[in-house]
TORTOR-453001 format. One record per atom (N, C-alpha, C, O): x, y negated, z. Coordinates in steps of 0.02 Angstrom, whole numbers, padded with zeros to 5 digits, always signed. Example, Ala and Ser with C-alpha at 12.3 -4.5 7.8 and 13.67 -1.06 7.14 Angstrom:
<sites>
+00660+00284+00390+00615+00225+00390+00660+00165+00390+00712+00166+00423+00642+00112+00354+00684+00053+00357+00645-00002+00394+00670-00057+00402
</sites>
This chain:
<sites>
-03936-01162-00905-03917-01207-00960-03947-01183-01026-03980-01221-01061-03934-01111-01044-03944-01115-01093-04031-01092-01115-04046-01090-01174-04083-01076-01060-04161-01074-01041-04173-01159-01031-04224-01191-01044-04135-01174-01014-04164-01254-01033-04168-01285-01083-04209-01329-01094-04107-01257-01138-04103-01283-01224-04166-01258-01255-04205-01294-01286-04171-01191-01244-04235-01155-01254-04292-01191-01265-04321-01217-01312-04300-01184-01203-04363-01223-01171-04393-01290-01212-04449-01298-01234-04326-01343-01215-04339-01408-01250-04339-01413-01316-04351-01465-01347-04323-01343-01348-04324-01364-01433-04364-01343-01440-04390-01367-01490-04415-01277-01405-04513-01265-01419-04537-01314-01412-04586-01324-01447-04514-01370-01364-04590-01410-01339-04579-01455-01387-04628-01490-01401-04510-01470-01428-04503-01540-01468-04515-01506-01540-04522-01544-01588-04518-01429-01550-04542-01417-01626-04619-01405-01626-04643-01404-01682-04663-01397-01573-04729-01406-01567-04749-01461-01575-04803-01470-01604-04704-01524-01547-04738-01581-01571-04700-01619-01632-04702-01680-01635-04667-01584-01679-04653-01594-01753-04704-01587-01807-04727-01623-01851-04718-01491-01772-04780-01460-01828-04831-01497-01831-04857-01511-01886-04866-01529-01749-04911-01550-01739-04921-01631-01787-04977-01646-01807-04874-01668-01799-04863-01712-01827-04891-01699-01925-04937-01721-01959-04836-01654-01937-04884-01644-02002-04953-01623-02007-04981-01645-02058-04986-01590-01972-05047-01572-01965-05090-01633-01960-05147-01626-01982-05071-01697-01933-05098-01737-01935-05109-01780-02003-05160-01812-02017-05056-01774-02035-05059-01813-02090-05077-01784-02138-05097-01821-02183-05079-01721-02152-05134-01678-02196-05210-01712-02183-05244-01731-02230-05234-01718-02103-05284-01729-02101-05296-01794-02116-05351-01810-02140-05245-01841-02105-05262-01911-02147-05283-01902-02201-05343-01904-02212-05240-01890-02245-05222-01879-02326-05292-01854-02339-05325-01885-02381-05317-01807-02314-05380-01751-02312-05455-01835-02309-05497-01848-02352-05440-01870-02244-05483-01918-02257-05509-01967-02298-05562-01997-02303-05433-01966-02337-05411-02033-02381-05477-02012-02446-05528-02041-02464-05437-01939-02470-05496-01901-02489-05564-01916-02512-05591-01940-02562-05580-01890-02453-05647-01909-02449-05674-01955-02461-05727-01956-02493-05643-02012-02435-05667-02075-02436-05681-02121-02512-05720-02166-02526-05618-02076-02561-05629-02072-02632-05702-02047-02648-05747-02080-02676-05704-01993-02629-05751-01944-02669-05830-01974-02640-05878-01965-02678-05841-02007-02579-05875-02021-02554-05903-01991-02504-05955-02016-02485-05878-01934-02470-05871-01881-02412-05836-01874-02371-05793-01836-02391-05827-01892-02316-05771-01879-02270-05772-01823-02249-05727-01808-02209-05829-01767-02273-05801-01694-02224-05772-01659-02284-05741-01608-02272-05781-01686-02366-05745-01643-02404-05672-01632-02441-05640-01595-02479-05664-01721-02383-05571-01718-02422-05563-01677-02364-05568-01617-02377-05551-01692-02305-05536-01628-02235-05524-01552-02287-05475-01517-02303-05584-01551-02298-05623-01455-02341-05555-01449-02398-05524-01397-02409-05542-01504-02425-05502-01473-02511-05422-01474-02474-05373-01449-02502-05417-01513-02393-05353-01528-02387-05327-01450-02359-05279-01416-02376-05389-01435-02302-05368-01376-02292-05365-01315-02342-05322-01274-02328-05415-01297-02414-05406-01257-02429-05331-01249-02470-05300-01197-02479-05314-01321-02492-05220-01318-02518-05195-01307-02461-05136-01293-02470-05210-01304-02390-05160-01283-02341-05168-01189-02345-05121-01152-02361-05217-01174-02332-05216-01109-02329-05194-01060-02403-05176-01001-02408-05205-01117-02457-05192-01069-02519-05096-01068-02524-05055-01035-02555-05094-01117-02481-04993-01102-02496-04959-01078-02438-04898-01072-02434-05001-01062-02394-04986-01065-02318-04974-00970-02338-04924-00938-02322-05026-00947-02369-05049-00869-02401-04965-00837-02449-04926-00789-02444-04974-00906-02498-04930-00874-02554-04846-00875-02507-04813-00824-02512-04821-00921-02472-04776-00944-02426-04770-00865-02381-04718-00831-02384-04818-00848-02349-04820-00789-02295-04803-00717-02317-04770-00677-02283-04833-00704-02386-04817-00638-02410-04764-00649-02473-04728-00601-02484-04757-00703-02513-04696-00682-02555-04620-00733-02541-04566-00728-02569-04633-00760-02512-04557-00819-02511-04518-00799-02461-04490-00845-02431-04503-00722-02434-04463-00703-02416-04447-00665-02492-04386-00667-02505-04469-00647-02519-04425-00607-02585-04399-00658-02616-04340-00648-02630-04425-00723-02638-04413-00761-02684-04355-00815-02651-04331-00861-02684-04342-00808-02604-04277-00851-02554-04215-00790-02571-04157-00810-02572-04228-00713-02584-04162-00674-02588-04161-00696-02646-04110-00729-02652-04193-00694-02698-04181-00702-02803-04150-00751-02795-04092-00747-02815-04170-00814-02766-04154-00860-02790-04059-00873-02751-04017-00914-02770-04055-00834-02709-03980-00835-02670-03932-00767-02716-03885-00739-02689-03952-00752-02774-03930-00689-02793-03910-00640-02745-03860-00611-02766-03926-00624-02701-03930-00587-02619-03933-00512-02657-03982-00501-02693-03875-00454-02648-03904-00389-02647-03896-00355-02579-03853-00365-02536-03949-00312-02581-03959-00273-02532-03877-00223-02522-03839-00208-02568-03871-00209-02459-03815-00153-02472-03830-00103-02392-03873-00116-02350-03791-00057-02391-03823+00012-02347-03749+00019-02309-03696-00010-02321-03767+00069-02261-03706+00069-02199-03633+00106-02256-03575+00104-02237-03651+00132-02312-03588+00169-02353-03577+00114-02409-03540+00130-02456-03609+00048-02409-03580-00017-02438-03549-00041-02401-03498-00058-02431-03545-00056-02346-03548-00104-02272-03544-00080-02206-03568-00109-02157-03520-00039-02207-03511+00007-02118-03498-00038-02060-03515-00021-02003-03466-00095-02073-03453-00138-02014-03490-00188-02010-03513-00203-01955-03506-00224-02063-03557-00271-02078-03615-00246-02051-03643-00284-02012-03651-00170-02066-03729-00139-02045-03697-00129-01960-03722-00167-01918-03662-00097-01944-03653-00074-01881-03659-00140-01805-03675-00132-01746-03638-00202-01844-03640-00238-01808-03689-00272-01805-03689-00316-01763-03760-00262-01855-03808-00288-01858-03864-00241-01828-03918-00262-01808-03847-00182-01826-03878-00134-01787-03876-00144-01712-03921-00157-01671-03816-00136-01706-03802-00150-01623-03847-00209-01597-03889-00199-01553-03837-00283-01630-03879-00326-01607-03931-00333-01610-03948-00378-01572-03977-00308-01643-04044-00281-01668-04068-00233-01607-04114-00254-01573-04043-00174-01593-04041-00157-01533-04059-00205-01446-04109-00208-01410-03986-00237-01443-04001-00294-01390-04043-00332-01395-04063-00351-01340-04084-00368-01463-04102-00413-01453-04191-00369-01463-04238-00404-01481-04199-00311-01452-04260-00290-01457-04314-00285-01507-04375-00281-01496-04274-00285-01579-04315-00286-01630-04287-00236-01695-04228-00220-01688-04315-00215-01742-04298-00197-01777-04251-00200-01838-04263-00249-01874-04200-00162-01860-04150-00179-01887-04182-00211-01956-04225-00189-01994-04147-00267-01957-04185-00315-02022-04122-00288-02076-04062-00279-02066-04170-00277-02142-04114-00262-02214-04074-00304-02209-04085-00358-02181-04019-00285-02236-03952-00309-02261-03915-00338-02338-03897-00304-02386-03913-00405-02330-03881-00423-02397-03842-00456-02402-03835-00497-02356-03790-00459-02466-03754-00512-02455-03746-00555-02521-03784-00548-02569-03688-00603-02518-03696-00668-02586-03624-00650-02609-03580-00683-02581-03607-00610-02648-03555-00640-02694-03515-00712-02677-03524-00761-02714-03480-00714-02632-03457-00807-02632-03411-00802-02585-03418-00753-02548-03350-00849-02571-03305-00855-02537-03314-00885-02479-03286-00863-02428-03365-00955-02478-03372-00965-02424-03410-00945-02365-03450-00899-02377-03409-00966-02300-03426-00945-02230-03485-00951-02210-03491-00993-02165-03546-00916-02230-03613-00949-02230-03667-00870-02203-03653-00811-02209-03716-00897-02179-03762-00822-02179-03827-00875-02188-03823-00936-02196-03893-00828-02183-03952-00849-02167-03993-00799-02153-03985-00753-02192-04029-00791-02118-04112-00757-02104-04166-00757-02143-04182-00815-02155-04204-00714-02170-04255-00746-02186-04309-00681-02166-04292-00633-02132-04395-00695-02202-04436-00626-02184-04485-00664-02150-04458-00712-02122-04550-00661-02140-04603-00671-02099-04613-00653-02020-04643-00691-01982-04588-00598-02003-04593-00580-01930-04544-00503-01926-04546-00465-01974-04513-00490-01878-04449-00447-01867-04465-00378-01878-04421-00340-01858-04518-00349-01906-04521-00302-01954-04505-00300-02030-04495-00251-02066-04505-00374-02046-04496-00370-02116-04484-00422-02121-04522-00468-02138-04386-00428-02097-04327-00482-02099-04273-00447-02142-04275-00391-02167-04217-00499-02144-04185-00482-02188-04112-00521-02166-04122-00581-02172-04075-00515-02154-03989-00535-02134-03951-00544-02200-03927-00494-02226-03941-00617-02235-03882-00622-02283-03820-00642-02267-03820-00698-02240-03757-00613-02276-03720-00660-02269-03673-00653-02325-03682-00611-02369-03622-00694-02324-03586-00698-02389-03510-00649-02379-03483-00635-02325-03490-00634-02434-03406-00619-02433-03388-00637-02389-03387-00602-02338-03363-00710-02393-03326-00771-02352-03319-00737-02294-03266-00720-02267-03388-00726-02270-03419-00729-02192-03348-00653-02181-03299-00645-02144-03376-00621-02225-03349-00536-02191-03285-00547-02182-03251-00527-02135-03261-00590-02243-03157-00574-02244-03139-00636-02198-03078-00644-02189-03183-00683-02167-03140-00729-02149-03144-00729-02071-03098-00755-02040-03194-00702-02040-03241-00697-01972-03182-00643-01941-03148-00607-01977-03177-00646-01872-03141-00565-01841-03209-00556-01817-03261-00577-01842-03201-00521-01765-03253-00458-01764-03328-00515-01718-03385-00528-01735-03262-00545-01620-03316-00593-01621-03358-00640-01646-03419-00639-01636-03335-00674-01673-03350-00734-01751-03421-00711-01795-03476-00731-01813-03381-00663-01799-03443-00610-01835-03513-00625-01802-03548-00673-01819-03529-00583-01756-03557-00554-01696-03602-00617-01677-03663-00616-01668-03565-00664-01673-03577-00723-01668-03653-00771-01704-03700-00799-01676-03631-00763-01784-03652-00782-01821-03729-00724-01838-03788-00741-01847-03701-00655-01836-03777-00619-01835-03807-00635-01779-03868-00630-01785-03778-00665-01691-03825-00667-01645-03856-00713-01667-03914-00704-01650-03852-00760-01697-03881-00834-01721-03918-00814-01764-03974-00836-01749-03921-00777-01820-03984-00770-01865-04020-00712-01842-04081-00713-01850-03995-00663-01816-04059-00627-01768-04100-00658-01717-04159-00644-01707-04067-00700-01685-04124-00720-01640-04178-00786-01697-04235-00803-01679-04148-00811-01760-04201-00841-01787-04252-00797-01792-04308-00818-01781-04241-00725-01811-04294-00692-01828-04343-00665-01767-04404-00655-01770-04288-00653-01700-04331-00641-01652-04364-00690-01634-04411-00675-01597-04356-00757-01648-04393-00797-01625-04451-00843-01672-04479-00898-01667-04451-00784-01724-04475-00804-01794-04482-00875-01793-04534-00905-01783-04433-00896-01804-04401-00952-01843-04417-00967-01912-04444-01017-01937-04393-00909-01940-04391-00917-02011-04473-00927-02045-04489-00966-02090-04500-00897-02022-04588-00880-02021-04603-00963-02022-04628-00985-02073-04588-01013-01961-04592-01061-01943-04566-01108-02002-04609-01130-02041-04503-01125-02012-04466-01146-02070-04501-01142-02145-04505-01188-02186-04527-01070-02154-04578-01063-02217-04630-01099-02233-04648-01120-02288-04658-01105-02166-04739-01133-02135-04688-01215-02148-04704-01246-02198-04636-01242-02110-04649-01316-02146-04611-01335-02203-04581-01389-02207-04612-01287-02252-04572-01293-02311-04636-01291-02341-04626-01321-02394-04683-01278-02340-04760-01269-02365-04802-01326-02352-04846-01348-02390-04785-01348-02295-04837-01407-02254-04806-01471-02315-04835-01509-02354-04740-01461-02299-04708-01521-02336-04740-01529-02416-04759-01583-02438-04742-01461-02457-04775-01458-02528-04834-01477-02527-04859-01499-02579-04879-01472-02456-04950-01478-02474-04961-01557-02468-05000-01589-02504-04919-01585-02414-04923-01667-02406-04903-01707-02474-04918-01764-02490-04849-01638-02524-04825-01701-02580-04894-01692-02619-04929-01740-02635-04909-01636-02632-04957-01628-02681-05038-01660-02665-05080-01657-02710-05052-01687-02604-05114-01704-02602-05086-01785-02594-05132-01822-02578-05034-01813-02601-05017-01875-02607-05009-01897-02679-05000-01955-02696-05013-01861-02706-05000-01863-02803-05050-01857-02834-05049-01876-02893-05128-01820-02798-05198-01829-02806-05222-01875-02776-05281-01881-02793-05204-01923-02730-05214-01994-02709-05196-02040-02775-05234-02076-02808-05129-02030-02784-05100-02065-02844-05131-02060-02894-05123-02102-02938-05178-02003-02902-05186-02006-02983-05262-02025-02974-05301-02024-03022-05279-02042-02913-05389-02073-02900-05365-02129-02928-05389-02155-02979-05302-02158-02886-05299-02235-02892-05282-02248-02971-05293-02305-02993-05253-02196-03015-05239-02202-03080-05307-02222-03130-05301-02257-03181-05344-02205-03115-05407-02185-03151-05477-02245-03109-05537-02254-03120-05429-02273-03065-05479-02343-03025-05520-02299-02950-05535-02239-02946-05530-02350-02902-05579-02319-02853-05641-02314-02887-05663-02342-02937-05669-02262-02841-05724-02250-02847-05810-02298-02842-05814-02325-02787-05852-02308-02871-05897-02375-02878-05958-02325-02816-05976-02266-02821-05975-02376-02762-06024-02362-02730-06060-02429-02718-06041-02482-02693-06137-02402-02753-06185-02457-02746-06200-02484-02671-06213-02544-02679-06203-02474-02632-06211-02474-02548-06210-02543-02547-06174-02559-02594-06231-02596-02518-06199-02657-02494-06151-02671-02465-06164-02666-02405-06089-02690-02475-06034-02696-02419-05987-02624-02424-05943-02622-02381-05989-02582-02455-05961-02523-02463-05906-02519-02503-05856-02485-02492-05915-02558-02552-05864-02562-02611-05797-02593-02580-05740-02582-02601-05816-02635-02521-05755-02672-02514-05721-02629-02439-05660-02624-02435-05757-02606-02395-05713-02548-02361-05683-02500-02388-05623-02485-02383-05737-02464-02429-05687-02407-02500-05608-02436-02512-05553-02409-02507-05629-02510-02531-05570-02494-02545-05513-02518-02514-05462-02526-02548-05513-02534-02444-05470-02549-02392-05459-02480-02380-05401-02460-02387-05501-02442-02365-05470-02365-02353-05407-02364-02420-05346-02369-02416-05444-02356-02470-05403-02346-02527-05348-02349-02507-05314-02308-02477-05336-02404-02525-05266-02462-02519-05232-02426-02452-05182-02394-02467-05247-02424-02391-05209-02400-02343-05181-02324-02366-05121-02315-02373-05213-02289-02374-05242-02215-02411-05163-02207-02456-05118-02166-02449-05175-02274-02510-05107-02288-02541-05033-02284-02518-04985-02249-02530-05046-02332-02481-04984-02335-02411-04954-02284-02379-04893-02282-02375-05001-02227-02349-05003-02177-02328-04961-02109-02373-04924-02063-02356-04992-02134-02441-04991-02072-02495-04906-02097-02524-04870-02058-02555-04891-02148-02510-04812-02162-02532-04769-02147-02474-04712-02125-02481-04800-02161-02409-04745-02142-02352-04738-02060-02346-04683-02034-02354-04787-02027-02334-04826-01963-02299-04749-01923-02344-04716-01891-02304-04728-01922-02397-04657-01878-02435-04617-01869-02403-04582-01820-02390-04620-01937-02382-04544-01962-02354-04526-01953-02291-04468-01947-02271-04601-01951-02242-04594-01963-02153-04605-01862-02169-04575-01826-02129-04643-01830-02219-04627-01753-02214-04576-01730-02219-04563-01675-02193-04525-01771-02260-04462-01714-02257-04388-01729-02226-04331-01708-02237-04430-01797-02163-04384-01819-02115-04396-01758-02073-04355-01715-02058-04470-01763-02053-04496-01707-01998-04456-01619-02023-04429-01576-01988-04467-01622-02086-04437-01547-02108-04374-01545-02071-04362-01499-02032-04325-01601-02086-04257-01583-02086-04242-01579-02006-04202-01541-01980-04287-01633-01969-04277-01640-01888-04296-01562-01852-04269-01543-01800-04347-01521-01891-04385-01465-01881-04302-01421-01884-04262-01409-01839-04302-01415-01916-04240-01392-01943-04177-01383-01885-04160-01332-01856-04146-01462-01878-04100-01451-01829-04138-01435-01768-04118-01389-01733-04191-01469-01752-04217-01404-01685-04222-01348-01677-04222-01330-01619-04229-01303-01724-04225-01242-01738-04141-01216-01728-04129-01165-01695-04107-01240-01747-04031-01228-01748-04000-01236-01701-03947-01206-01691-04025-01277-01662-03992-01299-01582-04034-01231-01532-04010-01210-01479-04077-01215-01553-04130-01152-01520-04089-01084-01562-04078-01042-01518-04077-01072-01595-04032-01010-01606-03965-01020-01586-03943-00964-01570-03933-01051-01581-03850-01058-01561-03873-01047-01476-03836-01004-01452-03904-01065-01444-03928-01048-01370-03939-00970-01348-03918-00935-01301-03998-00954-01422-04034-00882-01399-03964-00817-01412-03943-00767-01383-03942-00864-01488-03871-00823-01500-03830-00797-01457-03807-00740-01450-03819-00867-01416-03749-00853-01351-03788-00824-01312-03741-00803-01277-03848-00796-01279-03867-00778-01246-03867-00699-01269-03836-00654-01241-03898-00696-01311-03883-00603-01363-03832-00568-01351-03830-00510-01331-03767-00624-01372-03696-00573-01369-03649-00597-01313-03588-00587-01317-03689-00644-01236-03663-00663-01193-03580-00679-01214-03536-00662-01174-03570-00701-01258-03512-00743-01294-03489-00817-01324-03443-00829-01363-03536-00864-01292-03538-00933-01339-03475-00934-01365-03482-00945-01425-03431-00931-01355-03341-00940-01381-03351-00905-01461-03333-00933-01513-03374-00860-01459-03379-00816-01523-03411-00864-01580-03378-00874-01631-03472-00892-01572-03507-00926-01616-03474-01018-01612-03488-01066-01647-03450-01014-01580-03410-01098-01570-03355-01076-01627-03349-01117-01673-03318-01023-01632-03266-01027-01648-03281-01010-01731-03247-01039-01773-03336-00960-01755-03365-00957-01810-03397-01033-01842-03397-01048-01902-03417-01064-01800-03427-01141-01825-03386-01178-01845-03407-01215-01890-03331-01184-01830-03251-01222-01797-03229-01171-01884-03244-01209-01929-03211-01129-01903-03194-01107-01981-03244-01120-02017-03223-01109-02074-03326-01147-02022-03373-01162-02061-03351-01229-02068-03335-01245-02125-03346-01264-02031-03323-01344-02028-03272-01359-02061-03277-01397-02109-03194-01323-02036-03150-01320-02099-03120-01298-02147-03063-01298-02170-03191-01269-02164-03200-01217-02254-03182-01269-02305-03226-01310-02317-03135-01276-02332-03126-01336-02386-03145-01320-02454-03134-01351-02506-03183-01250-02439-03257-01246-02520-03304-01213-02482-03304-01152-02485-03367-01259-02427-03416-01228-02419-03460-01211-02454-03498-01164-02440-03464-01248-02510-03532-01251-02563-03537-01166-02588-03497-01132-02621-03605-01147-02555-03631-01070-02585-03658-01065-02661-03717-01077-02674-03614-01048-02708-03650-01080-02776-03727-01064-02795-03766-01098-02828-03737-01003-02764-03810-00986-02785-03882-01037-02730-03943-01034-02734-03847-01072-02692-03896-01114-02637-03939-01179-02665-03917-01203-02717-03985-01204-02642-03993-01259-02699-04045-01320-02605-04038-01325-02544-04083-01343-02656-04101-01387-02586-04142-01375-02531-04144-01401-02476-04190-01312-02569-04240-01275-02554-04229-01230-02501-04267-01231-02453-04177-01187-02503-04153-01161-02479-04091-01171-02407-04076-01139-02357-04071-01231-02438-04010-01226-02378-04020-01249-02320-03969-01266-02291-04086-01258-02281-04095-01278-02223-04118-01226-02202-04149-01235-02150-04116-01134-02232-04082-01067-02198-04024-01055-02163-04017-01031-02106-03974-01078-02212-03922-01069-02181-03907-01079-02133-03945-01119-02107-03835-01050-02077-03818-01066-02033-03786-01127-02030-03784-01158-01976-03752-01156-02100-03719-01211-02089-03769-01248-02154-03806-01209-02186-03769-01308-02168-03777-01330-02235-03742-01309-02309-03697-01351-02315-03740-01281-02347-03702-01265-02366-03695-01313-02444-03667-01297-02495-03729-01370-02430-03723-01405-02489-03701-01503-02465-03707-01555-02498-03668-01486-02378-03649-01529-02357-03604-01582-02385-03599-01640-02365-03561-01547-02450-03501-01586-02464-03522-01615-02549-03479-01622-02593-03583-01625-02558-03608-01611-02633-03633-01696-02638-03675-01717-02599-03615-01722-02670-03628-01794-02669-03623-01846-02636-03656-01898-02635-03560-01819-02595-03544-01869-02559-03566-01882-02479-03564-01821-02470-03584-01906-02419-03579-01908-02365-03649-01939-02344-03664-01999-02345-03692-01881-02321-03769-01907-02314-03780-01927-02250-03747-01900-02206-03835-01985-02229-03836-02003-02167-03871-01939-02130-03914-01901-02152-03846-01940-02083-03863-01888-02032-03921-01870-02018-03931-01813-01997-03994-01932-02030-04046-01933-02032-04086-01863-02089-04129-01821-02078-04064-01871-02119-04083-01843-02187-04052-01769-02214-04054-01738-02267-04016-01758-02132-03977-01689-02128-04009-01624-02125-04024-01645-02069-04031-01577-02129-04065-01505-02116-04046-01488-02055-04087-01470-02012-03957-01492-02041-03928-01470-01993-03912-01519-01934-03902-01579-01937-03913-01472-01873-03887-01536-01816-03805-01554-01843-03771-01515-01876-03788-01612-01824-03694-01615-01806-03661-01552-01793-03672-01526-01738-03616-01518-01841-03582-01466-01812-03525-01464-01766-03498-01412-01749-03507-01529-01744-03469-01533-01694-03491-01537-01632-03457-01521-01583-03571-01566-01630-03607-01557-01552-03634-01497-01553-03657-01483-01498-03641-01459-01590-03680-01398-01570-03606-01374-01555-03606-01377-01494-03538-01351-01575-03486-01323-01539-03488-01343-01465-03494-01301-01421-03481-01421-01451-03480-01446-01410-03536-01443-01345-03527-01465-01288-03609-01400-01378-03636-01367-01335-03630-01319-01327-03644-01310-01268-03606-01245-01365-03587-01188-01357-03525-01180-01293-03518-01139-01247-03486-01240-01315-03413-01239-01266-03439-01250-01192-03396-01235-01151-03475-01264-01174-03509-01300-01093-03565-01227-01065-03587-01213-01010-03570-01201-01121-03618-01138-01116-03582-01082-01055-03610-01029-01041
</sites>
């Protein structure tokens, strides 16, 4: 059961990533087709992929703790908090990722870090005083195995894809600001600008169908750690039941979290903030079916 959850949230987040990759390469054509080159919108699309893909890989694991006011703390801050993150670090075959936590009452953690040498475990107050020991246990098997399964690495990569689709859709916007481009050719002027125009189309949807894919990316990822989790601390009950007090936290909101950020977390933590969003448009799966798969586990 739970090598089969596995199994189906790789093959359905391969063909997520694969999805944006495609529409870079549209966007990349649309491009061109401006400039009068089709191999050099491709060339400028990829080099904004690799120039944020770079800055994304080596600093936005530091800049995800600043922005969570996250401090570091050591086994004579935290003896039970480190000890239990050690132990699972251990089982799960990787190296003990630093330790931090959030100032805050409510029930929340997250992962973050590029690859399981250089990860990082937050969780909040909330988490420590409100969790017993399984609960706990629970919630680190769930963000260690994001990291063993560099997740988070993944999550970075389409938190990046998503910036590069807005930003080369807003250089579409601004050709068409300034008029298409004039090509003497016979008959050219008027395909130009059917590309255009579609190009257009493209450059208004491509925001919107990216940060459906982000958020769907997202709950696939989350339904793939609550699996690898129960499998870590051979406990699903533990992490069902840590969900089951996230759900009826009646102040989840992490004050230092913002939008950028909260599709880290284990839960949403900005779920209750304006009111009741369609599910579509969620980061997180349903927290009552992911219990409801842990419980069958």
């Amino acid at each position: 059961m739970i090598y089969d959850e596995i199994s189906s949230n790789k093959r359905n987040s391969i063909i997520l990533i694969s999805v944006f990759l495609v529409i870079i390469i549209l966007l990349g054509y649309v491009i061109g087709a401006y400039l009068g080159s089709m191999i050099l919108g491709p060339i400028i699309a990829f080099l904004f992929s690799i120039t944020f893909i770079l800055i994304s890989y080596y600093t936005g694991d530091k800049l995800i703790l600043s922005m969570s006011s996250a401090k570091e703390v050591s086994k004579k801050d935290q003896p039970y908090l480190v000890n239990t993150i050690e132990g699972l670090a251990i089982a799960a075959g990787i190296p003990t990722p630093k330790i931090y936590i959030i100032e805050d009452s409510a029930i929340n953690a997250f992962a973050s870090g590029r690859d399981p040498k250089h990860a990082a475990i937050t969780v909040t107050i909330g988490a420590l005083k409100r969790l017993n020991r399984e609960e706990l246990e629970g919630v680190i098997g769930h963000e260690m195995s994001h990291i063993k399964n560099y997740d988070v690495r993944f999550m970075m990569l389409t938190v990046m894809l998503v910036g590069i689709i807005v930003l080369l859709s807003d250089l579409i916007f601004r050709m068409f600001w300034f008029g298409p481009r004039r090509n003497n050719e016979k008959g050219a002027g008027g395909v130009l600008l059917i590309i255009l125009v579609l190009g257009l189309v493209l450059a208004i949807l491509s925001p919107l169908i990216a940060q459906l894919l982000k958020f769907s990316i997202s709950r696939k990822r989350e339904f793939l750690a609550d699996a690898n989790g129960a499998l870590l601390t051979r406990n699903p009950g533990g992490l069902a039941n840590a969900l089951k007090k996230i759900r009826d936290d009646k102040e989840p909101l992490v004050e230092a979290s913002n939008k950028a950020t909260a599709a880290l977390f284990i839960e949403n933590p900005l779920r209750k903030v304006g009111g009741k969003i369609n599910s579509l448009f969620s980061s997180h799966p349903d927290i009552n079916l992911r219990i409801q798969k842990l419980e069958k586990m």
